[in-house]
N, C-alpha and C positions, 0 to 999 in steps of 0.2 A: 415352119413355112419358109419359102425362098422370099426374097424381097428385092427390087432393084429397081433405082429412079434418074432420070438425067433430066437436065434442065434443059426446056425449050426458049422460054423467052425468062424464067426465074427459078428460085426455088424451088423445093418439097417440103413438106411435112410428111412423116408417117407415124399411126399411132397402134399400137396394138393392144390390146387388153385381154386378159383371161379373170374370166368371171365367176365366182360361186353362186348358184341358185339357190342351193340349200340355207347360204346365207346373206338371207337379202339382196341378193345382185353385188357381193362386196368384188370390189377390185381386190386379185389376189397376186396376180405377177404384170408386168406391162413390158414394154421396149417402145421408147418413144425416138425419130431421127430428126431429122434436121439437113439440110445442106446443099450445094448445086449441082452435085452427080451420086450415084450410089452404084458400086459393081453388085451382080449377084452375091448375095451371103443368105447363110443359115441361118435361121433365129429358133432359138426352143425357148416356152411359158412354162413354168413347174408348177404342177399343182402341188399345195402345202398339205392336202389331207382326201382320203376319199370324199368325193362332193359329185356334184351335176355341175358342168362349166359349159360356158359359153365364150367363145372369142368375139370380139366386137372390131373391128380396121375401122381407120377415118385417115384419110389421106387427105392431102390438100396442097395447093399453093400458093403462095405468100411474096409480096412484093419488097423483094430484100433489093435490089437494083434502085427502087423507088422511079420507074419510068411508065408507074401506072399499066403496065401489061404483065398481066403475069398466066403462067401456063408450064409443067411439068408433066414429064409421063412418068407414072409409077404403074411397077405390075408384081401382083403376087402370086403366088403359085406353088404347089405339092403343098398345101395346108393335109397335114398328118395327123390325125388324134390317135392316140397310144394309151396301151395303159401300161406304167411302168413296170419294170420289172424289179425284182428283189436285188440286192446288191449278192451275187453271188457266196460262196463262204469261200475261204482259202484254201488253197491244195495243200491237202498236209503234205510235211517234209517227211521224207521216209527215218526211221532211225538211225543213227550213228550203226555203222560198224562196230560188233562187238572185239572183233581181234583186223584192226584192218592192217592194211599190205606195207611192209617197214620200207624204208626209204632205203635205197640203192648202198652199197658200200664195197669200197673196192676190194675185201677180201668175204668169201663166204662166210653167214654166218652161224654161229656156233651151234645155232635149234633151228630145227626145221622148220619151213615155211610150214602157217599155221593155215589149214584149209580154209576155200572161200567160202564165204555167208551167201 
């Protein structure tokens, strides 16, 4: 999910949570902010095992100025569920060269260049 907040008259909060059904409603990843502005950024929840999840947001503002008014705009957006992918496997390296190309020398040398692989 995208996430971005500025302060009107105070603070934000922002809270996120990623939830298992499967078990009990447990909290399994979160991203919680805080502060008096926030630019656009990216945020990803990993889930730790196949489950059923739910995300929960609670947003809020908080009187950190202490002049009794308080007020924030936060907005979220491109909330994306995904199901992960495998970690790829490595590109195998091809083999060594079994006779490969000799390094340069300034007189010809004595055996013929050995055909390429």
């Amino acid at each position: 999910f995208d996430f971005t907040a500025k302060r009107e008259h105070d603070y934000y909060e922002m809270f996120a949570g990623l939830y298992s059904k499967k078990r009990d409603n447990t909290l399994v990843a979160y991203k919680f902010l805080r502060g008096e502005t926030k630019a656009w950024e990216r945020f990803e929840l990993q889930a730790d095992q196949d489950d059923i999840y739910y995300v929960k947001f609670m947003l809020a503002s908080y009187d950190e100025t202490n002049r009794c008014r308080i007020a924030a705009e936060m907005e979220i957006k491109d909330v994306v569920v995904a199901k992960a992918s495998s970690t790829p496997e490595p590109t195998p390296h091809p083999p060594p060269t079994p006779n490969p190309t000799l390094p340069l020398t300034p007189q010809p040398a004595p055996q013929p260049t050995p055909q390429p692989t």
